[in-house]
C-alpha positions as CSV (number, residue, x, y, z in Angstrom):
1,X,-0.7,14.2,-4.4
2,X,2.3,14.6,-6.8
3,X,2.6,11.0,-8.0
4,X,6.4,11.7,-8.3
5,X,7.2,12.9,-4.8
6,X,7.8,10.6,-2.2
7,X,5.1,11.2,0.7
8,X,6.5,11.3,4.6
9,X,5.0,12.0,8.1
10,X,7.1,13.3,11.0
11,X,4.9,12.4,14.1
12,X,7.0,14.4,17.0
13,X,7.0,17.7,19.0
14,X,10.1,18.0,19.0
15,X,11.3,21.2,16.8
16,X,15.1,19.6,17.0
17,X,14.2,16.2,15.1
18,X,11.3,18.2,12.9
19,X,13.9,20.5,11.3
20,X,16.6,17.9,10.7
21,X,13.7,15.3,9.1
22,X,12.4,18.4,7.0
23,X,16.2,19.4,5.7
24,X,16.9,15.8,5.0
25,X,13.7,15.2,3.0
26,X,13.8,18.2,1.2
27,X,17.1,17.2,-0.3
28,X,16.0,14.3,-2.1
29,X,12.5,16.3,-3.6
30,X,10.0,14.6,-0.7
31,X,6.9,16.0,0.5
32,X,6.3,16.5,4.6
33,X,3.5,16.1,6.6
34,X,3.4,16.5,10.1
35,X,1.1,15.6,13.0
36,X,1.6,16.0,16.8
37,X,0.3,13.2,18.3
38,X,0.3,9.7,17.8
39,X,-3.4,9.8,17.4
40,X,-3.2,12.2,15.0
41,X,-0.9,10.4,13.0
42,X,-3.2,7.1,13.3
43,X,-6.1,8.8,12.0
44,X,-3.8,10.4,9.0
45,X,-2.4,7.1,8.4
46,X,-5.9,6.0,7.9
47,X,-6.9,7.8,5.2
48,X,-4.0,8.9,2.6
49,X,-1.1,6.6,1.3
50,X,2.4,7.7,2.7
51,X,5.5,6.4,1.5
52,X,7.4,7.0,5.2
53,X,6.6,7.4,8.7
54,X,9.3,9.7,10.8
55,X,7.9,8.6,14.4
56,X,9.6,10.4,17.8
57,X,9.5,7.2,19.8
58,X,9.2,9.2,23.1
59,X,5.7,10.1,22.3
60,X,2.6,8.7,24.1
61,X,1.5,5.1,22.1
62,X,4.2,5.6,19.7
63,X,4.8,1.7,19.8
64,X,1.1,1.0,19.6
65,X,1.4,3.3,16.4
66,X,3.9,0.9,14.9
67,X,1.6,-1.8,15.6
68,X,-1.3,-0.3,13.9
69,X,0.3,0.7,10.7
70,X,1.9,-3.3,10.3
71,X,-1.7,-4.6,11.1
72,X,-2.9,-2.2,8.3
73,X,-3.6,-2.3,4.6
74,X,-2.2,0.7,2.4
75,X,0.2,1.6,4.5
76,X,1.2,-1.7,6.1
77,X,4.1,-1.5,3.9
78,X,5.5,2.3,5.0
79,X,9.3,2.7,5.8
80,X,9.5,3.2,9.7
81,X,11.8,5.8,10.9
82,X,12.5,5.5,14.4
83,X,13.8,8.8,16.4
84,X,14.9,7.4,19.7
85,X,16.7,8.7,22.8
86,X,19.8,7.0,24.0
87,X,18.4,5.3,26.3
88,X,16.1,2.4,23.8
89,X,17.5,-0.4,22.5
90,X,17.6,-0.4,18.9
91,X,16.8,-4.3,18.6
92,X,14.0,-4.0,20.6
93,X,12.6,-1.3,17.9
94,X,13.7,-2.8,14.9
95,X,11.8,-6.1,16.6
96,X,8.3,-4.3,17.3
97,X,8.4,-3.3,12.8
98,X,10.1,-0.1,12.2
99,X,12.8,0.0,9.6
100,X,15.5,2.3,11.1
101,X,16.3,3.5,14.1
102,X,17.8,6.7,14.3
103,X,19.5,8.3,17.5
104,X,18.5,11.8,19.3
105,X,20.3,14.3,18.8
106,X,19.6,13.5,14.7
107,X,22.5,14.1,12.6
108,X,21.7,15.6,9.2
109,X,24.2,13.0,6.9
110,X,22.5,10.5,9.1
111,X,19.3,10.8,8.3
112,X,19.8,11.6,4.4
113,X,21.9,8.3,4.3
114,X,19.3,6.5,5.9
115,X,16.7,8.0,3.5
116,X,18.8,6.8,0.3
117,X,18.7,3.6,1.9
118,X,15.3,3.3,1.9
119,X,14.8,4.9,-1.2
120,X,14.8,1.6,-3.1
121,X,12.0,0.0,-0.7
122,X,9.8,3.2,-1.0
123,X,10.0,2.8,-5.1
124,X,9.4,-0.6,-4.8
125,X,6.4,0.1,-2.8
126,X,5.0,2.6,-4.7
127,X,5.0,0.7,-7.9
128,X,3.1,-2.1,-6.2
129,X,0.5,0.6,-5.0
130,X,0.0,2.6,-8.1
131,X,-3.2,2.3,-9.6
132,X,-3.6,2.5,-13.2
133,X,-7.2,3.7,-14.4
134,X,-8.9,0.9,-16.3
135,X,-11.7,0.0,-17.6
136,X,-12.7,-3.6,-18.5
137,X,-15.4,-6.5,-17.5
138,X,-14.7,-8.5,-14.6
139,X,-16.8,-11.9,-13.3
140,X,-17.1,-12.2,-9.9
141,X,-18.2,-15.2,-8.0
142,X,-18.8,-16.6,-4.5
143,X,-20.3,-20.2,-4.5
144,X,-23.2,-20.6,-7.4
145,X,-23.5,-16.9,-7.5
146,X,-21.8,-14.7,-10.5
147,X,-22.5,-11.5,-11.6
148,X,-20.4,-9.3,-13.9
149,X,-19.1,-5.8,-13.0
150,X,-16.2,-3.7,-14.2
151,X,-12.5,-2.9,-13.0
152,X,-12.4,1.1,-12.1
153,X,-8.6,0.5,-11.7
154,X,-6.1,-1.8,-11.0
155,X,-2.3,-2.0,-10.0
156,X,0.5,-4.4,-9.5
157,X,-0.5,-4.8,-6.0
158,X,-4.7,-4.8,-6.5
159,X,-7.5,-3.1,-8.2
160,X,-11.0,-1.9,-7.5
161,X,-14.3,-3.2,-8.7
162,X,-17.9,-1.7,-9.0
163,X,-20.9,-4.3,-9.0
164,X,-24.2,-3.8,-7.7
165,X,-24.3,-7.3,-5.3
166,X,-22.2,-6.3,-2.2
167,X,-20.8,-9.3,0.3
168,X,-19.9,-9.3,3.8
169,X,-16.3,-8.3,4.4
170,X,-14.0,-11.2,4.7
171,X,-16.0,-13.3,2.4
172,X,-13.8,-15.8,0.4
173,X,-14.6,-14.6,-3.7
174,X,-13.7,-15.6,-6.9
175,X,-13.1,-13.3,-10.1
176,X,-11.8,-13.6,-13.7
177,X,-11.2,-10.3,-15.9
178,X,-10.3,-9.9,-19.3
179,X,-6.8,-7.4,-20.7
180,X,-6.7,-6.5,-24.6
181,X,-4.1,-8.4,-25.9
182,X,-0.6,-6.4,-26.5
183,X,2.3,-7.7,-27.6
184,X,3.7,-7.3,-23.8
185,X,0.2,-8.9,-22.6
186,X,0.0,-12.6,-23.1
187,X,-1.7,-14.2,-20.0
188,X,-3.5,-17.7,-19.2
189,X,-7.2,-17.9,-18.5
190,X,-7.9,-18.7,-14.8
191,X,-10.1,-17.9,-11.6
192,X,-8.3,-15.7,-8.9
193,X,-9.0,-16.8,-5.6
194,X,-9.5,-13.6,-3.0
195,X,-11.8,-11.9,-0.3
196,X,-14.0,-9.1,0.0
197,X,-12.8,-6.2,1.0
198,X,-14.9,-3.2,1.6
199,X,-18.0,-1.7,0.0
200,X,-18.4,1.8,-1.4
201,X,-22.3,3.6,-1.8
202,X,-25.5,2.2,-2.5
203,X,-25.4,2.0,-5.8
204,X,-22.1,0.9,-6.9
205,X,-20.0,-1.2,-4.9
206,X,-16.2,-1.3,-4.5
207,X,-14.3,-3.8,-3.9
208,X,-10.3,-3.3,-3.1
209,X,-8.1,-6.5,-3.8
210,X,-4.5,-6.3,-2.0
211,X,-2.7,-9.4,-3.8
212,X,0.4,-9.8,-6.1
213,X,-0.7,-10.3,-9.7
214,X,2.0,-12.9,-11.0
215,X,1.6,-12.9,-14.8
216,X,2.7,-15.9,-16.6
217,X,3.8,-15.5,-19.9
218,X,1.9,-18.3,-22.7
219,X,0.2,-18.6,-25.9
220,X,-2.8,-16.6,-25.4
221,X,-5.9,-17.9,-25.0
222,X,-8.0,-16.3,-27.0
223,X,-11.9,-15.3,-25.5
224,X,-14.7,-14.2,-28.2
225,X,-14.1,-10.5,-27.7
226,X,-10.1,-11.0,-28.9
227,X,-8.7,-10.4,-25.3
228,X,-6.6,-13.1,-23.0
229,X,-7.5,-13.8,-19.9
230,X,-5.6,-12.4,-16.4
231,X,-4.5,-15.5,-14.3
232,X,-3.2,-14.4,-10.4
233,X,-1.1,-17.4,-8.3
234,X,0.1,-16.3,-4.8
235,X,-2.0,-14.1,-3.8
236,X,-2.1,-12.4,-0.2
237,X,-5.4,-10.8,0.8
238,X,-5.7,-8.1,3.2
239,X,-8.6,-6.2,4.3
């Protein structure tokens, strides 16, 4: 995926709406992908990070869609483009978690203007999800039990761990890493509270943390290797 194109999915059989959407996105550099169904879509959703969801809400489950992407974890986040017919009520739809409702027949300048709109959401998205390949030592703990492992990456909304212990999904976990000290980087030593995620192979396990890293700028608190400490507040867990 070209990290610099803005990733949509136009869920619709309708060749009408499909053209518009793919004119409108074009214009401002985007990539398309399209699915048929609202199954297909689901499954899509599932695995690859998408920065908006076109959605044709006269398809079967197309609400139901909605739902499942707001419930979810990458994606839980997507800009929700709603293509409805005349007849639904836009309050309703903006009420059940999609962003914009746009009306059949689509208008070109409409949906472009709608696109610039959400252009600053999408970006602000997409920094939170980037991940940044890094490697350092991490500590990770749940109740007496700590065993060190190592980041594989980490962004401003997460990162991934391997380890070799794995632990049930949903388990409550502590961890503590350490960032070579910058002049930008100047953190306070601290626990981050969190839950366990998912697991990756036999060998090495991965563990994906969705929470807000809140950086506080301090003296920094210097650790025998000459790094500072990360310290997390607020953070929101999802599996």
């Amino acid at each position: 995926m070209d990290q610099s194109r803005l990733e949509f999915l136009v869920t619709c059989i309708d060749i009408a709406v499909y053209k518009t959407v793919t004119s409108a996105v074009q214009r401002i550099h985007g990539a398309i992908n399209y699915t048929s169904t609202t199954a297909t879509a689901k499954a899509y959703i599932a695995r690859r990070k998408i920065d908006g969801i076109f959605l044709d809400m006269a398809l079967e489950g197309s609400l139901e869609l909605v739902q499942t992407v707001r419930r979810g974890s990458s994606n839980r986040y997507a800009v929700i483009f709603a293509c409805a017919g005349a007849s639904e009520e836009a309050g309703r739809l903006l009420n059940s978690g999609v962003n914009f409702v746009l009306y059949k027949p689509l208008l070109p300048d409409a949906v472009h203007h709608a696109l610039n709109t959400a252009a600053q959401l999408m970006e602000a998205e997409r920094k939170r999800y980037l991940r940044h390949q890094l490697m350092v030592p991490v500590v990770i703990k749940r109740r007496d039990n700590e065993q060190k492992a190592i980041t594989a990456n980490i962004s401003r909304g997460g990162m991934a761990v391997r380890c070799n212990d794995t632990y049930e999904p949903g388990s409550s976990i502590q961890f503590a890493f350490d960032l070579p000290i910058t002049k930008r980087n100047r953190f306070q030593a601290g626990w981050i509270s969190g839950k366990w995620c998912r697991s990756a192979n036999s060998k090495w396990q991965l563990l994906i943390a969705n929470c807000f890293f809140h950086a506080f700028p301090v003296l920094p608190v210097q650790s025998p290797n000459n790094s500072s400490s990360a310290l997390a507040s607020g953070c929101s867990w999802a599996g």
